[in-house]
C-alpha positions as CSV (number, residue, x, y, z in Angstrom):
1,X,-41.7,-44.5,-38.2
2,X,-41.7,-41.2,-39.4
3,X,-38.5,-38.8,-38.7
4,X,-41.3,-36.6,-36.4
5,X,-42.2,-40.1,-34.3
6,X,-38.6,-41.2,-34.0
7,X,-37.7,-37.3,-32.3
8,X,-40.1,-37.4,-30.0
9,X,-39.4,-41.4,-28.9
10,X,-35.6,-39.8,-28.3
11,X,-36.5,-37.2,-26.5
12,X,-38.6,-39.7,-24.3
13,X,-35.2,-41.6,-23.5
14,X,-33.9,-38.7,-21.9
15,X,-32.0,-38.9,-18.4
16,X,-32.6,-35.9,-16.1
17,X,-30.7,-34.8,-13.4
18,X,-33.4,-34.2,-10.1
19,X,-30.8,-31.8,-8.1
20,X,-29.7,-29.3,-11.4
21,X,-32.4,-30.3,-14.2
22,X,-29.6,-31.1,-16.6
23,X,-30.6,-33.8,-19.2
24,X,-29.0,-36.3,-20.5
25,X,-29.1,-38.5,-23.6
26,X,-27.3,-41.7,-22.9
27,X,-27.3,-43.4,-19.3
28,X,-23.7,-43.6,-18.8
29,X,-23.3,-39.7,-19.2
30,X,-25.7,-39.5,-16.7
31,X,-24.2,-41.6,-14.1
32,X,-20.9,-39.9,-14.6
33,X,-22.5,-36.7,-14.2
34,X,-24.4,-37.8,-10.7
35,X,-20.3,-38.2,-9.5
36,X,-20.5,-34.3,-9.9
37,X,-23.2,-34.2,-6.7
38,X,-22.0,-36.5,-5.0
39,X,-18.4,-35.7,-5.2
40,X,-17.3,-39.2,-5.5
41,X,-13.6,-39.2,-6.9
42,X,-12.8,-42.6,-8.1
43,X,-9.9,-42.5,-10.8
44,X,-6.6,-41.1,-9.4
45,X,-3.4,-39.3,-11.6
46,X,-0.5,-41.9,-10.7
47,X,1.8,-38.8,-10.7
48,X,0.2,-36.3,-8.6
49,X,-2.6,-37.8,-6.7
50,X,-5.2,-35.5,-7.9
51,X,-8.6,-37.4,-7.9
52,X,-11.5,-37.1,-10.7
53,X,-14.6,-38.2,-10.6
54,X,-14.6,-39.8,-14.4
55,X,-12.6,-41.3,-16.2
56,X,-12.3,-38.8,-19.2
57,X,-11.3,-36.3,-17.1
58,X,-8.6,-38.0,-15.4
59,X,-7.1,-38.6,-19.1
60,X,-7.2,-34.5,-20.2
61,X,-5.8,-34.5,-16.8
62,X,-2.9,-36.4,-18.0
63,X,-1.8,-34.2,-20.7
64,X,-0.4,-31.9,-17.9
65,X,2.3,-34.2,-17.0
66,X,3.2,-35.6,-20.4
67,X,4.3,-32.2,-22.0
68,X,2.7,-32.7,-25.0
69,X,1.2,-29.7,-26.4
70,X,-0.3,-29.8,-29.7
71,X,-3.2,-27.2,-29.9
72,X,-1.3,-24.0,-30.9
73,X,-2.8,-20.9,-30.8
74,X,-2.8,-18.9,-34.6
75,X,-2.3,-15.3,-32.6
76,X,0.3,-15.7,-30.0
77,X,1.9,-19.4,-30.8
78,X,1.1,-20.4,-27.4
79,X,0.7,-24.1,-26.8
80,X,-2.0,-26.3,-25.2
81,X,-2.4,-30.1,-24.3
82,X,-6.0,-29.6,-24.8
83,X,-8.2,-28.2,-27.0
84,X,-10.6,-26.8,-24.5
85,X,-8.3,-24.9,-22.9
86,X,-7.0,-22.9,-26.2
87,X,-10.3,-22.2,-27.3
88,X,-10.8,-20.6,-23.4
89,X,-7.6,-18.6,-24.0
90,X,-8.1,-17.6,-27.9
91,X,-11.5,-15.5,-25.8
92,X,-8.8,-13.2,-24.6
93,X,-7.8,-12.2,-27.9
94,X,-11.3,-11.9,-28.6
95,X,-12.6,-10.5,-25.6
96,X,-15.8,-12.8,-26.2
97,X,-17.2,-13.2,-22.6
98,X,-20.2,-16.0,-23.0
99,X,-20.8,-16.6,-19.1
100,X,-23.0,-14.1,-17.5
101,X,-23.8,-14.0,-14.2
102,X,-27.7,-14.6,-13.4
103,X,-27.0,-12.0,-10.7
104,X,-25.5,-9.1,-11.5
105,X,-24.9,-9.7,-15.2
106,X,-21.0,-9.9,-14.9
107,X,-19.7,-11.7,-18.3
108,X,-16.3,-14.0,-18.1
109,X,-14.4,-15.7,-20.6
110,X,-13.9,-19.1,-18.9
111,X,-16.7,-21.2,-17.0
112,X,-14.4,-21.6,-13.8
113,X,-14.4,-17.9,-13.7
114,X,-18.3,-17.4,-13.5
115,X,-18.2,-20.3,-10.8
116,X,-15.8,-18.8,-8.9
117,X,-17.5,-15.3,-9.0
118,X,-20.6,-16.7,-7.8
119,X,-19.5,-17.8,-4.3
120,X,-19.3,-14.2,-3.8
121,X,-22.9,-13.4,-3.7
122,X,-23.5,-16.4,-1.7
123,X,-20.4,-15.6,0.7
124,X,-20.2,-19.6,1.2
125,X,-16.6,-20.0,2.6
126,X,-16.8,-23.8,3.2
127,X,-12.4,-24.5,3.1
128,X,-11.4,-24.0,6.2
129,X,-7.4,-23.4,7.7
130,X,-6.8,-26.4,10.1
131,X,-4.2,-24.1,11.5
132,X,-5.7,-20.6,12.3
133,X,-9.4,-21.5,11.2
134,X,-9.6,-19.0,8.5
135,X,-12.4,-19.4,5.8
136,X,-12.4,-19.6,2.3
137,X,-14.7,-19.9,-0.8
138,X,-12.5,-21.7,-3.2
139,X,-9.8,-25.0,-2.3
140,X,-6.9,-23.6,-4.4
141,X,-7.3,-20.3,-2.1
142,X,-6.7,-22.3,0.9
143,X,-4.0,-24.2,-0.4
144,X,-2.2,-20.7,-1.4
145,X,-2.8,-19.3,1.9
146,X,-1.6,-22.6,4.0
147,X,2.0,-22.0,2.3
148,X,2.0,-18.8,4.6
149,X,2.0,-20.9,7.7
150,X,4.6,-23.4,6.0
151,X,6.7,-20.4,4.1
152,X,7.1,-22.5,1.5
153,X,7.7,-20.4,-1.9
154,X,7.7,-23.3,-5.1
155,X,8.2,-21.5,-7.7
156,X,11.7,-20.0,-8.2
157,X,12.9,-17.4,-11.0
158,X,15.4,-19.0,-13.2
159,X,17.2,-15.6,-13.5
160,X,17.1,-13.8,-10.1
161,X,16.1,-16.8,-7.6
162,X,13.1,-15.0,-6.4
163,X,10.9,-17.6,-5.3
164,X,6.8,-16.9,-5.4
165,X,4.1,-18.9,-3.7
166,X,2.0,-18.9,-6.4
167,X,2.8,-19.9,-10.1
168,X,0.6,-16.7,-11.4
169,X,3.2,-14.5,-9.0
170,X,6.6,-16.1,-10.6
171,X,4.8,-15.4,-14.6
172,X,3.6,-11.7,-13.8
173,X,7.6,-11.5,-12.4
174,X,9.4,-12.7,-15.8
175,X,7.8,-9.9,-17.3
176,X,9.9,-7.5,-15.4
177,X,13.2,-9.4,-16.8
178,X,11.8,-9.4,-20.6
179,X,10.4,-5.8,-20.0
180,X,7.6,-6.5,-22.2
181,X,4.7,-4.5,-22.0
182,X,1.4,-5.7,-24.1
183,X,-0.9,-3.9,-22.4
184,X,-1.5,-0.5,-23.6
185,X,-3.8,2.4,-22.8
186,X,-6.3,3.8,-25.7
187,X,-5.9,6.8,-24.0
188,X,-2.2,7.8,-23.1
189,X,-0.3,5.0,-24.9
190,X,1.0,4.0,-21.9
191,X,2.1,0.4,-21.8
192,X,1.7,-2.3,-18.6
193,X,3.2,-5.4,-18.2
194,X,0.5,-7.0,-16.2
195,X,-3.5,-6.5,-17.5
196,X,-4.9,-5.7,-13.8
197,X,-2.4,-2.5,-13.5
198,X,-4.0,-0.8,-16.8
199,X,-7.1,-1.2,-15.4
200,X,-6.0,0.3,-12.5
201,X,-4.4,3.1,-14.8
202,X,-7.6,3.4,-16.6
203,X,-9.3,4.5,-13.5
204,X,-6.8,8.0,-13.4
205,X,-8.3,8.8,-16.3
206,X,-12.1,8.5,-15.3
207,X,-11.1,9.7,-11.5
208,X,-13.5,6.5,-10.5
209,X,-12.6,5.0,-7.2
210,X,-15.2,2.0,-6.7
211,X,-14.2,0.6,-3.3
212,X,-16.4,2.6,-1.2
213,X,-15.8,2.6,3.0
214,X,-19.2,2.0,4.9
215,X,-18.0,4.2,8.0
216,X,-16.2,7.1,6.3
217,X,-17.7,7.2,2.9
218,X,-13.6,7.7,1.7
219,X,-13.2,5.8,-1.7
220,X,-10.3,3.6,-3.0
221,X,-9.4,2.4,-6.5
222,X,-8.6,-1.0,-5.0
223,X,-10.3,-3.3,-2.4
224,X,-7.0,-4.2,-0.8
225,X,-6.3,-0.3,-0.2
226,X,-10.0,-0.2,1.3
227,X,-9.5,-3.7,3.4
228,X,-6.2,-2.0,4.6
229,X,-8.2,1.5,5.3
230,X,-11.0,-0.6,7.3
231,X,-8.3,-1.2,10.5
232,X,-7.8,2.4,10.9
233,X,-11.7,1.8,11.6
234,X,-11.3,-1.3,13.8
235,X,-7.9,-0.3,15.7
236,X,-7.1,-3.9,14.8
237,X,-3.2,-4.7,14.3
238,X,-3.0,-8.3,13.5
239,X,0.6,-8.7,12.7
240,X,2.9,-8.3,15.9
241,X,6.7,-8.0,16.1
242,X,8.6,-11.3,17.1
243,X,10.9,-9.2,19.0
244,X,9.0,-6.2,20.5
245,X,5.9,-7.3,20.5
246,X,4.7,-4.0,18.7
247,X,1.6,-4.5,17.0
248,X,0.8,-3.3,13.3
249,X,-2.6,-2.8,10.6
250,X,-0.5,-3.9,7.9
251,X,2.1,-6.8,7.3
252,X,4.4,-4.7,4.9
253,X,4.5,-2.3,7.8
254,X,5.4,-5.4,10.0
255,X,8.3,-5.8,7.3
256,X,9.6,-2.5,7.7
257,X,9.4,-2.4,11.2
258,X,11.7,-5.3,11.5
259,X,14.7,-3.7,9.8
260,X,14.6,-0.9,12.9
261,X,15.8,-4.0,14.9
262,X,18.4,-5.8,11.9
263,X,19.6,-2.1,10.7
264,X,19.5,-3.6,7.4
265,X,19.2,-1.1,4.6
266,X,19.9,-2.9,1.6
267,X,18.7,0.0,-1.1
268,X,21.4,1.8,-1.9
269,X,22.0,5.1,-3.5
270,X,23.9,4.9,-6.9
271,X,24.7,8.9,-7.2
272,X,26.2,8.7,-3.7
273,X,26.1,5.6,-1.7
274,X,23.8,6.6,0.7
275,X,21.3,3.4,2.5
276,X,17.9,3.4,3.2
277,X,16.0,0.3,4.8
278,X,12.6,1.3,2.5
279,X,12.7,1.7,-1.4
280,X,10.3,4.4,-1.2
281,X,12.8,6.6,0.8
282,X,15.5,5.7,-1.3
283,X,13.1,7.1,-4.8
284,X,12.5,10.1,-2.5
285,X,16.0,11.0,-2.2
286,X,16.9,10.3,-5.2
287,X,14.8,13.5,-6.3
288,X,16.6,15.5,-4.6
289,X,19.9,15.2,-6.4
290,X,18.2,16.2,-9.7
291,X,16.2,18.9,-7.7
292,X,12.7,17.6,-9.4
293,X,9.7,19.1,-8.0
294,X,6.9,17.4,-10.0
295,X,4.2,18.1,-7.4
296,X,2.7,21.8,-7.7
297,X,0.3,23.2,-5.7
298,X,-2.8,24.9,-7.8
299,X,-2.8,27.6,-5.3
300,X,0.2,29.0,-4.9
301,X,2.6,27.5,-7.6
302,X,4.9,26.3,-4.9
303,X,6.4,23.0,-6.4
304,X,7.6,19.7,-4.1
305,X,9.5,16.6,-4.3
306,X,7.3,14.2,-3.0
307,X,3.5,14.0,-3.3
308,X,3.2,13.8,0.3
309,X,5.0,16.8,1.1
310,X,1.9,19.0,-1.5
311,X,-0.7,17.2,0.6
312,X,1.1,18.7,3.9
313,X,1.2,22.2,1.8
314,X,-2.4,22.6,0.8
315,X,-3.5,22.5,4.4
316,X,-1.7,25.4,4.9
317,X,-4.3,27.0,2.2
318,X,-7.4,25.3,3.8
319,X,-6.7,25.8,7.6
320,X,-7.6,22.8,8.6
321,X,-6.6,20.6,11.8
322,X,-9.0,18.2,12.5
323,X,-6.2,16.2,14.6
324,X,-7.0,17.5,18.0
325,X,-5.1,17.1,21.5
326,X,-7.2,15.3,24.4
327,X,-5.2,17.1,26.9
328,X,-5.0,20.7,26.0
329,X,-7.3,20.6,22.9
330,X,-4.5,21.9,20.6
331,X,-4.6,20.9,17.0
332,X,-2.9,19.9,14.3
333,X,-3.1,19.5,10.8
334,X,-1.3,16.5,10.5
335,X,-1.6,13.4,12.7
336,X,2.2,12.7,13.0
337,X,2.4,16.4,14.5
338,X,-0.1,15.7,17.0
339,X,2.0,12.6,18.1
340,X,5.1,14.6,18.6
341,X,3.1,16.9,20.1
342,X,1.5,13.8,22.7
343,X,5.5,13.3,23.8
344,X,5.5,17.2,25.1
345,X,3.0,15.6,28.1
346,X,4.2,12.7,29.1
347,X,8.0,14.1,28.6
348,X,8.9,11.0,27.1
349,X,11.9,11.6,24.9
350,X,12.7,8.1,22.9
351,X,15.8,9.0,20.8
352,X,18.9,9.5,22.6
353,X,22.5,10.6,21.3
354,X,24.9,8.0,21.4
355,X,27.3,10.6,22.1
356,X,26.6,12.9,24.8
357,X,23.5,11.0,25.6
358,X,21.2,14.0,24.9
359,X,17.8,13.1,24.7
360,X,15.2,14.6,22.2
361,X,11.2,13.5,21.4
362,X,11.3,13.5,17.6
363,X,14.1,11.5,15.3
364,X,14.2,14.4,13.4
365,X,16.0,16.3,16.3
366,X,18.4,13.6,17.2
367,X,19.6,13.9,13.2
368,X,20.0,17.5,13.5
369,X,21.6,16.8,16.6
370,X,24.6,14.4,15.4
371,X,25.6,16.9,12.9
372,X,26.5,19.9,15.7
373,X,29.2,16.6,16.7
374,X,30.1,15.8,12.9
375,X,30.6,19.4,12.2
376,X,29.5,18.7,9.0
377,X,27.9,21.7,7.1
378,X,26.3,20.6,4.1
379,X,24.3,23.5,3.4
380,X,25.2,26.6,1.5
381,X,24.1,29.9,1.0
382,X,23.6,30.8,-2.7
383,X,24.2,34.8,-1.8
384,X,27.3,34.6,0.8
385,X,28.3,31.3,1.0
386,X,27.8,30.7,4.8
387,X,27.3,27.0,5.4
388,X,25.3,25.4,7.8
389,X,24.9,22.2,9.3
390,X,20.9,22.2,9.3
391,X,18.5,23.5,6.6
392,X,16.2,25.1,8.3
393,X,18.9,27.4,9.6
394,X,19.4,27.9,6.3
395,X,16.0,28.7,5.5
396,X,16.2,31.3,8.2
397,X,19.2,32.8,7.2
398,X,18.0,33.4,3.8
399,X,15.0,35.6,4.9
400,X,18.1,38.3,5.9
401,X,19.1,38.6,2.2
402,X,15.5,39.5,1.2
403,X,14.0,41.0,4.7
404,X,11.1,39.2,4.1
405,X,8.9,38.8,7.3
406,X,6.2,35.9,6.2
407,X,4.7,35.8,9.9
408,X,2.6,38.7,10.8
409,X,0.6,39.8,13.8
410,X,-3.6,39.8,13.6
411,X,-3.3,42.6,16.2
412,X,-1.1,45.2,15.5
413,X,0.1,43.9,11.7
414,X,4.1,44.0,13.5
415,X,5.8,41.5,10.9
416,X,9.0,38.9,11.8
417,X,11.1,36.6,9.9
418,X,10.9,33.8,12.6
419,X,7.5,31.9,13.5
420,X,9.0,31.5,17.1
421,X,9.8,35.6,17.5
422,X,5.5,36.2,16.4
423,X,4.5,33.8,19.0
424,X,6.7,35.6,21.7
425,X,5.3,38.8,20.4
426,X,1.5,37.9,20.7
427,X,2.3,36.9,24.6
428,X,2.7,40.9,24.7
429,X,-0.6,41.3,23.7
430,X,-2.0,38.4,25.7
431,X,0.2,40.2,28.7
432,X,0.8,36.9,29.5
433,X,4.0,36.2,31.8
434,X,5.1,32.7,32.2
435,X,8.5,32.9,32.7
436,X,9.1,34.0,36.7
437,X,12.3,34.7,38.2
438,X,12.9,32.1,41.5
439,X,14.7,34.7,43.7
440,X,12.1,37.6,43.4
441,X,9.4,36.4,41.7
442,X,9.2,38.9,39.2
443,X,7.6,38.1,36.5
444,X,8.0,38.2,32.5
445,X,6.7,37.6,28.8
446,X,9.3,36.7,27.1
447,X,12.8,34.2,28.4
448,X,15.0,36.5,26.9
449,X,13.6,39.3,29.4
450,X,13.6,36.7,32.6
451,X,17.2,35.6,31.6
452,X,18.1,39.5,31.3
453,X,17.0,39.8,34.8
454,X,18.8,37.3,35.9
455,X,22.2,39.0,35.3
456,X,20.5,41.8,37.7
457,X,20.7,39.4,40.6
458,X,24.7,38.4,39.8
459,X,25.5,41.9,39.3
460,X,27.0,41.1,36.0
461,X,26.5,43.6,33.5
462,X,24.0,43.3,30.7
C-alpha cells in the first residue's frame, strides 16, 4: 500500500463529533470527549471533591494538591505543576494572544479567557443564587458572590490579617506590602502595582472614556463607575441601613453611612490628631496643613485644595444652575445647595446643638455654631491679627484691609463687600417691602429699617 493509500485509509477512521464537528483519531479520545456534552463527571479528587469528566484530567488536577512544581518559567522563576499552564503564563511575557473571538475579533492569551468572553455576546447567565436568585454566566462567579451572603473571607494576609474573598484580591494586596510596581507607562514612567490600573492610567493620556450611558450620553473610564452612574437613572437604592432603614445607590456609601450611627472614625491625622470616619476626608485635610492648592482654574488662575472644590468654582464662570426648586423655581448650581435650600420649605432643621439646643438646617451651621460655645478662634488675620472663630468672617473681614467690593449692582453699578448687603440693596430697586411692623403696619425694605422703627414705638432713642 502506497504512503498516499495508507493517508487516506486513516483519515477514513476518523471519529467526528455530531454536536461541535471536532474529529477524532482514536475511539477512546472520542468517547472521553462526548463526557464534554454531556457533562458526565465520573472521576472525583479524594481531596477536594472537584469532579472531571476523564481521567487525565483528574491526574493534572492532582498536581494542585501535591505541591510539586517542576515547570519553571526562564523570565520570572515562577513555578508550575504543569506544563500547560507555564506555557499559558510565559504568553504574558510575550503578549502573544492566539484566541480570537469569531465576534468581535478580541484576542486572549489563555483559552478559558475566550470562553469566558463569549458568554458575553450571548448574555447566557445559566448559575443561579439559590438565595437572592441572582444570575450569572460563569460557576466560579457564583461561588465568589455566594460568600457575600455567608461573609466568609478565606484568604487571610499573613502580614496585616486582612482577609479577601477571593484569592486574586489577597495577591493584588501583597503588592501593597512589597511595594513593587512592574507595570510601567511608555508614556510618563509611571509605575502600577496591579496591570488593570495602568490601563486605566493609560486612558488620561488618550482622554478616552469607553463606558458610554444610554440615557445621558455621560461617559466613564470604567463600567463599574457607569453601573454606579445608571441608579441616579433608576432612583434605585438597593442597599438599606440595618438600623435606619435609609436606603442608598451604592454599598460603599452604605459603609459610610453606618459610622454616622457607631461614631467610629478610625483615620487619624498624624500632623495633629484630628479623626475623620472617611479616608478621603482625612487626604483632604491633610492639604490643608501644607497649604497645597494643586487644582487651578484655566480661567481665572484661582488655585484649590480639592478637585471638587474647582468643579464648584468654574460654575461661577459658566453661570449655570440646572438644579432647579419645584416650589419657588429657584436654582442652584449645585445639587447639595438645592437640598439645603429644600429644608428652607418644609422648616425642617435636623442638626441640633447639644448645648443650648439651637437648631440649624445645614451641619455646616451647627459646626460654626459649637465654636461661639468653645470660644475657640482659630483664625487669624495676616494684617492685624484679629482672630475669629469662623473663616468666613474672616473672609469678610479681610475685604476692609483692601476695600474691595466684589458684588456690584446691574442697576445702578453701587458696589459692596458683603453678598447679603447687594441683595438688600436691589430690594430698593425692586421697592419691595417685606418686612412690616405688627403695631402700625408700616412697611419696609430692609430689617434693619423695620427694627429702627421699632425703637419709635418704645420711645427708646435710636
Amino acid at each position: 500500500m502506497s504512503e498516499t493509500e495508507h493517508l487516506i485509509e486513516r483519515k477514513e477512521e476518523l471519529f467526528t463529533c455530531d454536536l461541535c464537528n471536532k474529529t477524532f483519531s482514536k475511539k477512546k479520545n472520542f468517547r472521553a470527549h462526548l463526557k464534554i456534552h454531556t457533562n458526565v463527571r465520573n472521576h472525583f479528587c479524594d481531596v477536594c471533591d472537584k469532579a472531571f469528566t476523564n481521567k487525565k484530567n483528574l491526574k493534572a488536577h492532582l498536581l494542585i494538591h501535591s505541591d510539586v512544581k517542576s515547570h519553571v518559567c526562564d523570565v520570572c522563576n515562577k513555578r508550575f505543576a504543569r506544563k500547560s499552564v507555564l506555557i499559558e503564563h510565559l504568553r504574558n511575557h510575550t503578549g502573544e494572544k492566539p484566541h480570537i473571538c469569531d465576534t468581535c475579533n478580541k484576542a486572549f492569551a489563555q483559552k478559558f479567557q475566550l470562553m469566558s468572553h463569549l458568554l458575553t455576546h450571548t448574555g447566557e447567565k445559566s448559575h443561579v443564587c439559590d438565595i437572592c436568585s441572582r444570575a450569572f454566566a460563569r460557576k466560579s462567579e457564583l461561588k465568589v458572590h455566594l460568600l457575600t451572603h455567608t461573609g466568609e473571607k478565606p484568604h487571610v494576609c499573613d502580614i496585616c490579617n486582612k482577609a479577601f474573598v477571593q484569592r486574586g484580591s489577597l495577591m493584588r494586596h501583597l503588592l501593597i506590602h512589597t511595594g513593587e510596581k512592574n507595570h510601567v507607562c511608555d508614556i510618563c514612567s509611571r509605575a502600577f502595582t496591579q496591570k488593570f490600573e495602568l490601563k486605566l492610567h493609560m486612558f488620561t493620556h488618550t482622554g478616552e472614556k469607553p463606558h458610554v450611558c444610554d440615557i445621558c450620553s455621560k461617559t466613564f473610564l470604567q463600567k463599574i463607575d457607569l453601573t454606579r452612574h445608571l441608579l441616579t437613572h433608576t432612583r434605585e437604592k438597593p442597599f438599606s441601613c440595618e438600623i435606619c432603614n435609609k436606603g442608598f445607590s451604592q454599598r460603599g456609601i452604605l459603609k459610610k453611612h453606618l459610622l454616622t450611627h457607631t461614631g467610629e472614625k478610625p483615620h487619624v491625622c498624624e500632623i495633629c490628631n484630628r479623626r475623620f470616619s472617611e479616608m478621603g476626608s482625612l487626604n483632604n485635610h491633610v492639604c490643608t496643613h501644607f497649604k497645597e492648592k494643586p487644582h487651578v482654574c484655566d480661567i481665572c488662575s484661582k488655585a484649590f485644595t480639592l478637585k471638587n472644590e474647582l468643579k464648584r468654582h468654574f460654575l461661577s464662570h459658566s453661570g449655570e444652575k440646572p438644579h432647579v426648586c419645584d416650589i419657588c423655581n429657584k436654582s442652584f448650581a449645585l445639587k447639595s445647595n438645592l437640598t439645603q435650600h429644600m429644608l428652607t420649605h418644609t422648616g425642617h432643621k435636623p442638626y441640633a446643638c447639644k448645648i443650648c439646643s439651637k437648631a440649624y438646617s445645614c451641619l455646616r451651621s451647627l459646626r460654626q455654631h459649637l465654636l461661639l460655645h468653645s470660644g475657640a478662634k482659630n483664625n487669624v488675620c495676616e494684617i492685624c491679627s484679629k482672630v475669629f472663630s469662623q473663616f468666613g468672617n474672616l473672609k469678610r473681614h479681610l475685604l476692609t484691609h483692601t476695600n474691595e467690593k466684589p458684588y456690584v449692582c446691574e442697576i445702578c453699578y453701587a458696589a459692596f463687600s458683603r453678598r447679603g448687603h447687594l441683595n438688600r440693596h436691589l430690594s430698593t430697586h425692586r421697592k419691595e417691602q417685606p418686612f412690616v411692623c405688627d403695631l402700625c403696619h408700616k412697611r419696609y425694605c430692609l430689617k434693619g429699617s423695620l427694627r429702627k422703627h421699632l425703637l419709635t414705638h418704645t420711645k427708646e432713642k435710636i
